[in-house]
Biopython code that builds the backbone (N, CA, C, O; Angstrom):
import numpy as np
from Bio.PDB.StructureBuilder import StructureBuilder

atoms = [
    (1, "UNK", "N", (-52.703, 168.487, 34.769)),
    (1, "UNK", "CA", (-53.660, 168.282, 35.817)),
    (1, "UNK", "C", (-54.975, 169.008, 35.502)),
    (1, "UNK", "O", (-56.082, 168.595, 35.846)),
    (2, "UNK", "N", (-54.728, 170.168, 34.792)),
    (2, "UNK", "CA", (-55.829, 171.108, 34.793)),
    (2, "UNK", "C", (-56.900, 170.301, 33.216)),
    (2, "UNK", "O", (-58.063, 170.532, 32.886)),
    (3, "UNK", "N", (-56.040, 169.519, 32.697)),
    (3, "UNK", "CA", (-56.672, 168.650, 31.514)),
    (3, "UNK", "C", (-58.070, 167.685, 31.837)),
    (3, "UNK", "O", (-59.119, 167.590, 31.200)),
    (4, "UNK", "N", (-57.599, 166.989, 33.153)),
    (4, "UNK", "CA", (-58.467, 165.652, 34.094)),
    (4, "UNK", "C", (-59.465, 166.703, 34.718)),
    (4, "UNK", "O", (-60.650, 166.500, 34.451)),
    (5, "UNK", "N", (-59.188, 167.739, 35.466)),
    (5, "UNK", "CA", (-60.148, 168.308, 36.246)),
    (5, "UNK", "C", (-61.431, 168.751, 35.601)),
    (5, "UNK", "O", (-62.520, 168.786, 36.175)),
    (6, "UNK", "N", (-61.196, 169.089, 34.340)),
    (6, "UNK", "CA", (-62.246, 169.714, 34.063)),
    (6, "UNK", "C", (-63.193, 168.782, 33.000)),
    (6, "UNK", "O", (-64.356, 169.184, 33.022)),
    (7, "UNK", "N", (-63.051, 167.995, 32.364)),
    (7, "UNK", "CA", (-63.958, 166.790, 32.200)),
    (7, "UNK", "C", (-64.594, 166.059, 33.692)),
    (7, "UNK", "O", (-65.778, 165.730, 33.764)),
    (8, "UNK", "N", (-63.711, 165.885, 34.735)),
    (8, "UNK", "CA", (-64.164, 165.221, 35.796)),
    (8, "UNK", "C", (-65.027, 166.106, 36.405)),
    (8, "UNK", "O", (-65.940, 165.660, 37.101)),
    (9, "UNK", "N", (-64.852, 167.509, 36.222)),
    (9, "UNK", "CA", (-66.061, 168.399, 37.215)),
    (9, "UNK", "C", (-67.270, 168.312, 36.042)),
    (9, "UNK", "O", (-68.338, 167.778, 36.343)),
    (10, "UNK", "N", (-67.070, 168.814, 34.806)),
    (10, "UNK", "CA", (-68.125, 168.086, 33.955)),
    (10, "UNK", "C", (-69.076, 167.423, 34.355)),
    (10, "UNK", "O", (-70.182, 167.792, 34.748)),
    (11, "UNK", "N", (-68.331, 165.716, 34.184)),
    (11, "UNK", "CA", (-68.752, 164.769, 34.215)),
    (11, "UNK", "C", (-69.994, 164.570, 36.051)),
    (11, "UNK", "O", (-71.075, 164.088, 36.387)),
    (12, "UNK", "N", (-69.062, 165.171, 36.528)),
    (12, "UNK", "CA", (-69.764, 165.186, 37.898)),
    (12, "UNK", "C", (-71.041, 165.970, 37.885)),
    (12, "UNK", "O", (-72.032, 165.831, 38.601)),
    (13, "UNK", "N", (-70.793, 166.876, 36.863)),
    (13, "UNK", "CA", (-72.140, 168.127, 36.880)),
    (13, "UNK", "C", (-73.030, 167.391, 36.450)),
    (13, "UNK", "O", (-74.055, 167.245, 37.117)),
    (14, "UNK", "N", (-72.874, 166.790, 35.316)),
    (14, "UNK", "CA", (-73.932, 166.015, 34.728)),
    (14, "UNK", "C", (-74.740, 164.759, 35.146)),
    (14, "UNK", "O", (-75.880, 164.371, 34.889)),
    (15, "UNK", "N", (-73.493, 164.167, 36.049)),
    (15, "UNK", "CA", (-74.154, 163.632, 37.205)),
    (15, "UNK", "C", (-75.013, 163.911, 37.981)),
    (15, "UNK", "O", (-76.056, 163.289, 37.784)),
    (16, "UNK", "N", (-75.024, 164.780, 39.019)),
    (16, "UNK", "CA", (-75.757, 165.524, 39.679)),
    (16, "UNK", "C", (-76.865, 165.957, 39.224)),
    (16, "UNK", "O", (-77.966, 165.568, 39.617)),
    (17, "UNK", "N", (-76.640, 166.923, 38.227)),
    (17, "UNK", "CA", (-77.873, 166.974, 37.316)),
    (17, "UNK", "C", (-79.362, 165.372, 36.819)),
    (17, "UNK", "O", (-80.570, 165.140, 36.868)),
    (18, "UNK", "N", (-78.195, 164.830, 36.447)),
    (18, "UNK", "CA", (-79.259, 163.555, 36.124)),
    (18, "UNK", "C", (-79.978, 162.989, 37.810)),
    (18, "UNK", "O", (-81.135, 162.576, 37.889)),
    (19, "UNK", "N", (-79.217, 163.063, 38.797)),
    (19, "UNK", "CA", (-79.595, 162.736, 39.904)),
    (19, "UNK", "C", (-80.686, 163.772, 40.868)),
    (19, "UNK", "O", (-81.497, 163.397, 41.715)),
    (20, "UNK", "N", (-80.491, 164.692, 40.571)),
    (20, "UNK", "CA", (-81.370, 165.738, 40.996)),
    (20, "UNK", "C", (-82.296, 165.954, 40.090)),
    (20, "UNK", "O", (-83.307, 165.505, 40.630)),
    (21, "UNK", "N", (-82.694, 166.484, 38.725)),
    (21, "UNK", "CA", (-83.235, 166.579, 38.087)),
    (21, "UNK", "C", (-83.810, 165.202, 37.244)),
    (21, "UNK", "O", (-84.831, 164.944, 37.882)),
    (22, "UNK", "N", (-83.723, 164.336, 36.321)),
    (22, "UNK", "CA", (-83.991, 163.387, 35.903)),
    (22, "UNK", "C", (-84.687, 162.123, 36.431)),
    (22, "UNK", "O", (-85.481, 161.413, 35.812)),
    (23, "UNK", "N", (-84.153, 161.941, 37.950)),
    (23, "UNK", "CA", (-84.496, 160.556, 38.936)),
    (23, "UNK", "C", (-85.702, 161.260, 39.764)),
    (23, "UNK", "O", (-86.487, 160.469, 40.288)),
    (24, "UNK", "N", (-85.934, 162.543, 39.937)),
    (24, "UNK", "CA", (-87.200, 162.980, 40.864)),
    (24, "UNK", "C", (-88.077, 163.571, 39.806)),
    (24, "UNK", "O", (-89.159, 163.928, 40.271)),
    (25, "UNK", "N", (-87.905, 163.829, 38.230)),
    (25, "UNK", "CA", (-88.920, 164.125, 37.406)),
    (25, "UNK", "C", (-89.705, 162.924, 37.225)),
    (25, "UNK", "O", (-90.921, 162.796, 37.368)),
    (26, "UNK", "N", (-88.791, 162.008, 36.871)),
    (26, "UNK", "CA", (-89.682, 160.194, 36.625)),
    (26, "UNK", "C", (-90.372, 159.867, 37.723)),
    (26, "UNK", "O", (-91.414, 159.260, 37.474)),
    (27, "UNK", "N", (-90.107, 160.095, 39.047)),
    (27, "UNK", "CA", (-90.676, 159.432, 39.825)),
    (27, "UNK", "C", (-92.352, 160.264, 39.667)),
    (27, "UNK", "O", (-93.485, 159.784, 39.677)),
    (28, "UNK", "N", (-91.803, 161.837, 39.512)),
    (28, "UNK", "CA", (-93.225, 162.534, 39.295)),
    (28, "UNK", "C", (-94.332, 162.285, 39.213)),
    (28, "UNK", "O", (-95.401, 162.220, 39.820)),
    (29, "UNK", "N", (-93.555, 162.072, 37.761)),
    (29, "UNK", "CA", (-94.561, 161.567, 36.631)),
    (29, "UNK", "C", (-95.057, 160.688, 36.893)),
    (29, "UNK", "O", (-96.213, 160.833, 37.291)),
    (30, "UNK", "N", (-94.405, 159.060, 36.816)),
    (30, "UNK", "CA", (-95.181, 158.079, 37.090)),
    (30, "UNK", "C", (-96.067, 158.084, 38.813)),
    (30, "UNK", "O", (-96.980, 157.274, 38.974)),
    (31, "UNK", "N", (-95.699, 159.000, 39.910)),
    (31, "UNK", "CA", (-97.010, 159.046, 40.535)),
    (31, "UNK", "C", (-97.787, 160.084, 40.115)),
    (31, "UNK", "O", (-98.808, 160.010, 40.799)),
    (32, "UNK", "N", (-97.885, 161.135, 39.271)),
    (32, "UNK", "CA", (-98.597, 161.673, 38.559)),
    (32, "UNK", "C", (-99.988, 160.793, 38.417)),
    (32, "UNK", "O", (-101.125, 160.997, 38.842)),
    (33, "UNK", "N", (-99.375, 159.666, 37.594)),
    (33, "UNK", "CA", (-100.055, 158.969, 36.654)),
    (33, "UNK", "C", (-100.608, 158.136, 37.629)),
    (33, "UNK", "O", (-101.762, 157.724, 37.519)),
    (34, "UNK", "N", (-100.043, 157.911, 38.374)),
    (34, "UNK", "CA", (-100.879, 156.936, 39.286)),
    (34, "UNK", "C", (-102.205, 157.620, 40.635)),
    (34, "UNK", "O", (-102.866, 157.002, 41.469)),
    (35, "UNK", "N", (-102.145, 158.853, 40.363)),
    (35, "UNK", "CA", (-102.897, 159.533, 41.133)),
    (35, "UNK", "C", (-104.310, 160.008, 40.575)),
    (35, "UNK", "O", (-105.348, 160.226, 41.199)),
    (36, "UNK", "N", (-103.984, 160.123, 38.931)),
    (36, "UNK", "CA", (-104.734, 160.599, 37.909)),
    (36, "UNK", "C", (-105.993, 159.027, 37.756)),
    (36, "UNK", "O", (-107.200, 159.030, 37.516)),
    (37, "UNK", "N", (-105.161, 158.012, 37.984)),
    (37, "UNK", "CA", (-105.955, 156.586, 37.501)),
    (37, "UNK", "C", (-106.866, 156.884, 38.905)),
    (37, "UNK", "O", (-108.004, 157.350, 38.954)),
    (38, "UNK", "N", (-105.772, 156.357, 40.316)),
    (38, "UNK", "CA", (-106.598, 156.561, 41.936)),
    (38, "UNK", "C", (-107.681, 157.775, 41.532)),
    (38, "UNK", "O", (-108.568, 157.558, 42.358)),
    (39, "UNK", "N", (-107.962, 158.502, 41.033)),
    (39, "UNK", "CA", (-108.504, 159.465, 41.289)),
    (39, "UNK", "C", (-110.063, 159.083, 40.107)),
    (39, "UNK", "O", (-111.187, 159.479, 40.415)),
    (40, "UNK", "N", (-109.832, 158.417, 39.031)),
    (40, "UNK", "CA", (-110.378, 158.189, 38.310)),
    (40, "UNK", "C", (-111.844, 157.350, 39.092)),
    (40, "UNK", "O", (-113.020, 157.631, 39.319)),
    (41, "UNK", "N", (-110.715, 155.947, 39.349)),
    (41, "UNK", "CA", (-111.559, 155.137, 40.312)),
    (41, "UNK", "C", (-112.175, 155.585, 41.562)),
    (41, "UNK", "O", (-113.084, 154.865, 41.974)),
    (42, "UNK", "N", (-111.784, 156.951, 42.477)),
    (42, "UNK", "CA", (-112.812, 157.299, 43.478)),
    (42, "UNK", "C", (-113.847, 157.503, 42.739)),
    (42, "UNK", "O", (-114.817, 156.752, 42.848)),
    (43, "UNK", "N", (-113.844, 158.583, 41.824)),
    (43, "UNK", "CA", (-115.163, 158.652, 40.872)),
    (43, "UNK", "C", (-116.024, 157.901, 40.419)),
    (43, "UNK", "O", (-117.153, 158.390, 40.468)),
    (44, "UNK", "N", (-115.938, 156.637, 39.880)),
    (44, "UNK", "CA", (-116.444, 155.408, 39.519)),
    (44, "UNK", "C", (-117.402, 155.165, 40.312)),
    (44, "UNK", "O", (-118.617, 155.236, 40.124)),
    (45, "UNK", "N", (-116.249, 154.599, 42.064)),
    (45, "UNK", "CA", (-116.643, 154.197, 43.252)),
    (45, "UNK", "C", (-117.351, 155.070, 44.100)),
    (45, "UNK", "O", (-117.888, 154.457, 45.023)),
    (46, "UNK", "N", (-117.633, 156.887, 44.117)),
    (46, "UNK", "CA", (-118.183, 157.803, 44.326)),
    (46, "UNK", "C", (-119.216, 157.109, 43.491)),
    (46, "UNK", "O", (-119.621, 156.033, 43.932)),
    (47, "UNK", "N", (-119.749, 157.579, 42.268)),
    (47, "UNK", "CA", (-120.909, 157.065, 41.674)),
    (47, "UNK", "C", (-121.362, 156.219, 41.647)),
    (47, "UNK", "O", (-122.553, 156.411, 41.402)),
    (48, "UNK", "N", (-121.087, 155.011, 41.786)),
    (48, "UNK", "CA", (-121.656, 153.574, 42.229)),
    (48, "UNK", "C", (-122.311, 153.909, 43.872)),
    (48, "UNK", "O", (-123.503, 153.879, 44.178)),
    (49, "UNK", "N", (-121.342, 154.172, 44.627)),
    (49, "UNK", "CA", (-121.801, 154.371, 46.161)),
    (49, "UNK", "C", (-123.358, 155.275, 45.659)),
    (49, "UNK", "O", (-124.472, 154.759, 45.569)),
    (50, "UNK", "N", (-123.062, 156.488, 45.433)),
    (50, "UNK", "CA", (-124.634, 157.078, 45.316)),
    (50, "UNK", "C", (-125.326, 156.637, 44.637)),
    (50, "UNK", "O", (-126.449, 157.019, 44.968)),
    (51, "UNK", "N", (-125.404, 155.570, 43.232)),
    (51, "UNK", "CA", (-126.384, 154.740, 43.135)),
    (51, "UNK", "C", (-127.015, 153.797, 44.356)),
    (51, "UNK", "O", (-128.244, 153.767, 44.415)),
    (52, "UNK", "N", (-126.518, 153.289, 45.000)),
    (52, "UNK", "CA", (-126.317, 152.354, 46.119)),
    (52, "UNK", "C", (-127.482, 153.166, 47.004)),
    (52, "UNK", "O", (-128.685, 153.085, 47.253)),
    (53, "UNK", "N", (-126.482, 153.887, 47.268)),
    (53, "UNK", "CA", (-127.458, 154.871, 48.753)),
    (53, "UNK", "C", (-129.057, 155.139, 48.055)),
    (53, "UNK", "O", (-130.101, 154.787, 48.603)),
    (54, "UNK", "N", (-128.943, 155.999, 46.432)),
    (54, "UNK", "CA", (-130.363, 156.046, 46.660)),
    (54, "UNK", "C", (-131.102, 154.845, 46.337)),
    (54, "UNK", "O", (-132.260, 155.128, 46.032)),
    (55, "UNK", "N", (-130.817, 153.430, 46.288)),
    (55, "UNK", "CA", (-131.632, 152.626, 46.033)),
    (55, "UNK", "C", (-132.178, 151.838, 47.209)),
    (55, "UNK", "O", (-133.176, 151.119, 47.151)),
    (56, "UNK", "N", (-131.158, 152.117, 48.665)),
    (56, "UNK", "CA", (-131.297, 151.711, 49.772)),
    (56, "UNK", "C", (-132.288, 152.812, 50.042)),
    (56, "UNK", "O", (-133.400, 152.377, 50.341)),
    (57, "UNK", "N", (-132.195, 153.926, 50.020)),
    (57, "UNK", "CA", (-133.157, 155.203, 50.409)),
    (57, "UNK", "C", (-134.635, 154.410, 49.474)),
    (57, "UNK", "O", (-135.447, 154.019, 50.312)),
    (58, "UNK", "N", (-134.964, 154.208, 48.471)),
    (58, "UNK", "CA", (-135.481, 154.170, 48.081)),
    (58, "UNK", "C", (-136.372, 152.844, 48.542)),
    (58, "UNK", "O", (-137.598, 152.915, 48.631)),
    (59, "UNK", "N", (-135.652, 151.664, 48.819)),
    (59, "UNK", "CA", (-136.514, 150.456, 49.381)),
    (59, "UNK", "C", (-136.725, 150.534, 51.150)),
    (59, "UNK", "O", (-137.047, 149.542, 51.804)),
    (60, "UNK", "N", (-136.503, 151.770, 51.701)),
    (60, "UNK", "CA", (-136.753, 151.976, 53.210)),
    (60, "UNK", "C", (-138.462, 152.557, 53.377)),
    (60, "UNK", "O", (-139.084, 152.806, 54.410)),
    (61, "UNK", "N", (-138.906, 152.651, 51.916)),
    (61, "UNK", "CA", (-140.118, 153.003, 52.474)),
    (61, "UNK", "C", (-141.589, 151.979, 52.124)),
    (61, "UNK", "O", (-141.702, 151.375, 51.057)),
    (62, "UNK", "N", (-142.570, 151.933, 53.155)),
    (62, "UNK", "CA", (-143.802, 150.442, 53.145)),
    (62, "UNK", "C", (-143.865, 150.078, 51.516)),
    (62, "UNK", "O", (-143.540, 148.975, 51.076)),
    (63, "UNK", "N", (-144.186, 150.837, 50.955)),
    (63, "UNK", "CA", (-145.031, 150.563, 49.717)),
    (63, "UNK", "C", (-143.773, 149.672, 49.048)),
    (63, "UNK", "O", (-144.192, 148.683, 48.449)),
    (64, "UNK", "N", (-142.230, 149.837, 49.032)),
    (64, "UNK", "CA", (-141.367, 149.015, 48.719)),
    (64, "UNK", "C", (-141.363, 148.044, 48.943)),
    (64, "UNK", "O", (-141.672, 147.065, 48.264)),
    (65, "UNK", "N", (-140.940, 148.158, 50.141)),
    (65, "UNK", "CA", (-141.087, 147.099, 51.166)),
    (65, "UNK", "C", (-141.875, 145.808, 50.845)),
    (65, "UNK", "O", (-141.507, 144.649, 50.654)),
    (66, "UNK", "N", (-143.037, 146.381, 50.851)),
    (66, "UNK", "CA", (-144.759, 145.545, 50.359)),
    (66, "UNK", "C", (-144.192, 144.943, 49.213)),
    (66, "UNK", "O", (-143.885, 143.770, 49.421)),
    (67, "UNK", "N", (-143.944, 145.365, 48.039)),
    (67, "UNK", "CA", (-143.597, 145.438, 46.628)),
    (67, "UNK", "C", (-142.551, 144.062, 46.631)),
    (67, "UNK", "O", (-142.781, 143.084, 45.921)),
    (68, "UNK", "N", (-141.575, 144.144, 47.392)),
    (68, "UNK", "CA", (-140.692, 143.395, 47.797)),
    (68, "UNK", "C", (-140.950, 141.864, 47.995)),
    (68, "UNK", "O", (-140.683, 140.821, 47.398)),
    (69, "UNK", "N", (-141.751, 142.339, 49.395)),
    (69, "UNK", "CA", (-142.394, 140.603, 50.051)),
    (69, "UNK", "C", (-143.384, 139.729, 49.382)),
    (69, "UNK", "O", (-143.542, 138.520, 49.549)),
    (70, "UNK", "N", (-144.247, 140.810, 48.326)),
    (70, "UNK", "CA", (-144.979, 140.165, 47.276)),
    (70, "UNK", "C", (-144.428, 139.348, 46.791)),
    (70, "UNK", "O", (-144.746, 138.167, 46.933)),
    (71, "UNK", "N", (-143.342, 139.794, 46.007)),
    (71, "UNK", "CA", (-142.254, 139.348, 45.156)),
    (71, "UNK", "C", (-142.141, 138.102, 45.528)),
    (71, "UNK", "O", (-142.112, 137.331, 44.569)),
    (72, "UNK", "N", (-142.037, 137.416, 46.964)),
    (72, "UNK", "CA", (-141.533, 136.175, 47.192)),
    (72, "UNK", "C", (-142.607, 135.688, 48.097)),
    (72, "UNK", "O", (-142.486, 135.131, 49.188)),
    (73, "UNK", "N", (-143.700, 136.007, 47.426)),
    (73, "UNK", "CA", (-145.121, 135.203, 48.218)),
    (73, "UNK", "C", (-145.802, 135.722, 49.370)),
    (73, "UNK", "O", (-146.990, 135.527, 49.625)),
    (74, "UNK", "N", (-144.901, 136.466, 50.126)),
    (74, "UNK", "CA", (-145.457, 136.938, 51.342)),
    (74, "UNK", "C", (-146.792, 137.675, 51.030)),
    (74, "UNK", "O", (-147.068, 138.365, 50.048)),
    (75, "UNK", "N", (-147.765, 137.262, 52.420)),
    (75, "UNK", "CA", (-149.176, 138.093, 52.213)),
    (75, "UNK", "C", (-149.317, 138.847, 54.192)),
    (75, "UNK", "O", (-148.832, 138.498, 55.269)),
    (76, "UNK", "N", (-150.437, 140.205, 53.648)),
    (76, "UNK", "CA", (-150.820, 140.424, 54.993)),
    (76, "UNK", "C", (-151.799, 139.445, 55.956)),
    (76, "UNK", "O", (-152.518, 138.491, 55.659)),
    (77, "UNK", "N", (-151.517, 140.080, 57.195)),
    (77, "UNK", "CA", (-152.050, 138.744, 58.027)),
    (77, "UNK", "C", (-153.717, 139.321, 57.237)),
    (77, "UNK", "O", (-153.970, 140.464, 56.857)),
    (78, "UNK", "N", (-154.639, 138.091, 57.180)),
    (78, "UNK", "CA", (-156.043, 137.817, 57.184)),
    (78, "UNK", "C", (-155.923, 138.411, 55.148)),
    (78, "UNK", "O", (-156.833, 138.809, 54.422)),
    (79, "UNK", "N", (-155.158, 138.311, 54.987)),
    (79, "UNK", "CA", (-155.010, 137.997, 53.054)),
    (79, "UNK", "C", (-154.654, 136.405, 53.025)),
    (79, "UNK", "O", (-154.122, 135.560, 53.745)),
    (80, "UNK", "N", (-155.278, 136.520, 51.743)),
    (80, "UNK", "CA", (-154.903, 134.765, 51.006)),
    (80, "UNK", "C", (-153.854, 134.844, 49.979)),
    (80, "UNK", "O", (-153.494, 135.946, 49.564)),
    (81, "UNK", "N", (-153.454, 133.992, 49.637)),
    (81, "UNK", "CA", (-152.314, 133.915, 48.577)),
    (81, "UNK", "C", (-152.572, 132.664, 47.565)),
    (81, "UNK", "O", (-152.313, 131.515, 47.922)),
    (82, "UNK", "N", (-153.099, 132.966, 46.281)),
    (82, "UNK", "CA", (-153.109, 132.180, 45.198)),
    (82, "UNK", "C", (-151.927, 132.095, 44.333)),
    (82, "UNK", "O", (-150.984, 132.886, 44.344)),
    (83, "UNK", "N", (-152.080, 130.929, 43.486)),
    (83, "UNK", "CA", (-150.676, 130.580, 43.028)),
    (83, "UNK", "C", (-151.352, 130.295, 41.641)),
    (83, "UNK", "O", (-151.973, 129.236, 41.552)),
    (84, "UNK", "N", (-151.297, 131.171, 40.485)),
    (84, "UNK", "CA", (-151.887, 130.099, 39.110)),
    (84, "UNK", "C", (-150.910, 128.976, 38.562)),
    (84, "UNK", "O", (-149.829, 129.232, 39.091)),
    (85, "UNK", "N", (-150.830, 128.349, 38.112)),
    (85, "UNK", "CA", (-150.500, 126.602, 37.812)),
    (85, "UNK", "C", (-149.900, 127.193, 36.308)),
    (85, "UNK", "O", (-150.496, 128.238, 36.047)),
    (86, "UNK", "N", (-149.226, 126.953, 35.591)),
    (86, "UNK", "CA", (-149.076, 126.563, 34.228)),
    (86, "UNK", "C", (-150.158, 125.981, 33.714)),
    (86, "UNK", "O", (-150.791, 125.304, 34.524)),
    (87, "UNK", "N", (-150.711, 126.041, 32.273)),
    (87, "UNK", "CA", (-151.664, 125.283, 31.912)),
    (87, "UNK", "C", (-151.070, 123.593, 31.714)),
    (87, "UNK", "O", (-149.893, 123.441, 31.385)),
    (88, "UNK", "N", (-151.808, 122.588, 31.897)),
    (88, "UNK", "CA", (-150.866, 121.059, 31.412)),
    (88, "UNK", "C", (-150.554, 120.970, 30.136)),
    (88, "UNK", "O", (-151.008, 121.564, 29.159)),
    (89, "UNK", "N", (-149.777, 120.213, 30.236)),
    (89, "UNK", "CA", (-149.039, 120.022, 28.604)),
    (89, "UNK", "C", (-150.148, 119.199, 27.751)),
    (89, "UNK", "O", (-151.064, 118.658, 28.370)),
    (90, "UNK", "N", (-150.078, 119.102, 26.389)),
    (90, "UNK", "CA", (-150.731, 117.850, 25.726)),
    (90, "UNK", "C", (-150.532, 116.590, 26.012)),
    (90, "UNK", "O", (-149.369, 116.197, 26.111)),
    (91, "UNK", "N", (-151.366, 115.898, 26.160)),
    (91, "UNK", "CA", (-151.242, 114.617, 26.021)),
    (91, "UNK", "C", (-150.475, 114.215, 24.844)),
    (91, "UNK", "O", (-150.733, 114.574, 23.695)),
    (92, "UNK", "N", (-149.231, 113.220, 25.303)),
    (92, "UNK", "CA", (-148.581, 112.898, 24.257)),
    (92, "UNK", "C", (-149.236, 111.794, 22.862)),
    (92, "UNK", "O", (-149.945, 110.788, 22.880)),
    (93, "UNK", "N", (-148.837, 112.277, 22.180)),
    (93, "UNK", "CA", (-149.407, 111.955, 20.368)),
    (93, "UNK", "C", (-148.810, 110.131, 20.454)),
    (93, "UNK", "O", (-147.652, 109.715, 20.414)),
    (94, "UNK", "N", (-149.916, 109.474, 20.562)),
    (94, "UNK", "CA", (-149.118, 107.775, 20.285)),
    (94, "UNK", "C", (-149.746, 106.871, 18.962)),
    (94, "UNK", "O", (-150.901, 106.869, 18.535)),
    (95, "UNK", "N", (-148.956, 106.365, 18.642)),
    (95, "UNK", "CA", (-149.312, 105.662, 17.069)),
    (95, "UNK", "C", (-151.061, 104.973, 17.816)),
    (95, "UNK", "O", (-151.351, 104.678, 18.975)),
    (96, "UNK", "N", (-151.774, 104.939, 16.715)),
    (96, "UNK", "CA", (-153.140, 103.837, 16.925)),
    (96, "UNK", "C", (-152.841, 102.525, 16.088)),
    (96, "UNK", "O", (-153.556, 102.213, 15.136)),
    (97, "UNK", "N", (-151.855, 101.845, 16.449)),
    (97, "UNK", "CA", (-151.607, 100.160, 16.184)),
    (97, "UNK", "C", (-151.330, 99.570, 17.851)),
    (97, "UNK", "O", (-150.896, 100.178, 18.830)),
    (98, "UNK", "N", (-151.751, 98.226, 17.706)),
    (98, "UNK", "CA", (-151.336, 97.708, 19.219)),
    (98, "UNK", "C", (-150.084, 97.926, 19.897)),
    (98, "UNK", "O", (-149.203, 98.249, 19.100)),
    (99, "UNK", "N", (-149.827, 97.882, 20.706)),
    (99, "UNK", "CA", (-149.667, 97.697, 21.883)),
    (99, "UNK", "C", (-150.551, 99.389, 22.665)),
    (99, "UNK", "O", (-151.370, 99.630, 23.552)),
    (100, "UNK", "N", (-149.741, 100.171, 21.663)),
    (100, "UNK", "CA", (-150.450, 101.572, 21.910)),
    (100, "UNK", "C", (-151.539, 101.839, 22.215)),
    (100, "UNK", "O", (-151.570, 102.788, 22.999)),
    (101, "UNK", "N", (-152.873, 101.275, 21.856)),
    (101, "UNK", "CA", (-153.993, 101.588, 21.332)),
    (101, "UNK", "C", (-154.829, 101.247, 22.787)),
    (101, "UNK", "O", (-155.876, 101.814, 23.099)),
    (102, "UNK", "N", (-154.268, 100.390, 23.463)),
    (102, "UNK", "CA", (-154.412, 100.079, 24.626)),
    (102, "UNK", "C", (-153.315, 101.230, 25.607)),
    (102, "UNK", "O", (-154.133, 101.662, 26.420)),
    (103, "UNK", "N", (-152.413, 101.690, 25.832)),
    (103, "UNK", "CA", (-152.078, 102.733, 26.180)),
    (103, "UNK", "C", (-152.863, 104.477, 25.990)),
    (103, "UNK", "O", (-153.193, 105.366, 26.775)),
    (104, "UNK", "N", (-152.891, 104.319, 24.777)),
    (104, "UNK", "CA", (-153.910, 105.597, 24.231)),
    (104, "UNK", "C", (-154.887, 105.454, 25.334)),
    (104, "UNK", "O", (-154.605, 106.071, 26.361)),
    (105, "UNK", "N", (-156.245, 104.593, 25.324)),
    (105, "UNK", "CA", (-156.977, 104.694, 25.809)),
    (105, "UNK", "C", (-157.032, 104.713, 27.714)),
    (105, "UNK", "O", (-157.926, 105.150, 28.438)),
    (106, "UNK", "N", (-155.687, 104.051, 28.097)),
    (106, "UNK", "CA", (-155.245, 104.692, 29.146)),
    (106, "UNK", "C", (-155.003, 105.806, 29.679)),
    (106, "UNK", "O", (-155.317, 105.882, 30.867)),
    (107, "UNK", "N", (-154.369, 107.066, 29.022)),
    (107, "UNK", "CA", (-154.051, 108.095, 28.900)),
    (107, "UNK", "C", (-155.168, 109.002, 28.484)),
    (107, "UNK", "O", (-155.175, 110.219, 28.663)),
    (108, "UNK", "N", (-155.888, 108.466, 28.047)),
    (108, "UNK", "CA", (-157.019, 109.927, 27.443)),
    (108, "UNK", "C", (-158.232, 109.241, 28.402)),
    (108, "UNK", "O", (-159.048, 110.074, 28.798)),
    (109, "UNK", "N", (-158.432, 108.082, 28.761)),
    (109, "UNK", "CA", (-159.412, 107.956, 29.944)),
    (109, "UNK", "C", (-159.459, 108.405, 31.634)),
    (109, "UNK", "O", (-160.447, 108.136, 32.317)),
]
sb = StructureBuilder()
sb.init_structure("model")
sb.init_model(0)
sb.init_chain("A")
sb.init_seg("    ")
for serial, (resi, resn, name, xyz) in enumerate(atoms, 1):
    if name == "N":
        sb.init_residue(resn, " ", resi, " ")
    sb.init_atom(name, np.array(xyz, "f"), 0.0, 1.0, " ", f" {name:<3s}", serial, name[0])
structure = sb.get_structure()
């Protein structure tokens, strides 16, 4: 009897052991690791946010503002707003044999 008992208390120790020790080290670790990444990304998302804020800080004041509405045409009341044109393209290049020659002179008259 005393042969079975003592492999079976063994066996049980080592059990226990793996269950207490082994199954709550892994879990650790892997939220370790997952706290280390979460933690990574507040940082990221911390630094992005304060880019953010000072660029909102930064377009809250007139002269932005102004800078801004230019941008998309807006003028003050009793200002004008000009628009320059592209220059026109060339007149397209056409052979000088008939039918053309009568077109040409359409086009450049």
């Amino acid at each position: 009897m005393r042969r079975l008992v003592v492999p079976l208390l063994a066996t049980a120790l080592i059990v226990a052991v793996i269950v207490v020790g082994v199954f709550p080290t892994r879990s650790y670790l892997s939220q370790r690791a997952a706290i280390a990444s979460a933690s990574k990304q507040v940082d990221e998302l911390s630094s992005t946010n304060d880019t953010l804020q000072a660029e909102a800080d930064r377009l809250q004041s007139d002269a932005e503002i102004e800078a801004e509405a230019r941008k998309y045409g807006l003028v003050k009341p009793g200002e004008e707003a000009y628009h320059v044109l592209p220059a026109p393209e060339d007149a397209p290049k056409v052979p000088d044999v008939w039918p053309f020659s009568e077109m040409r002179s359409r086009l450049e008259g």
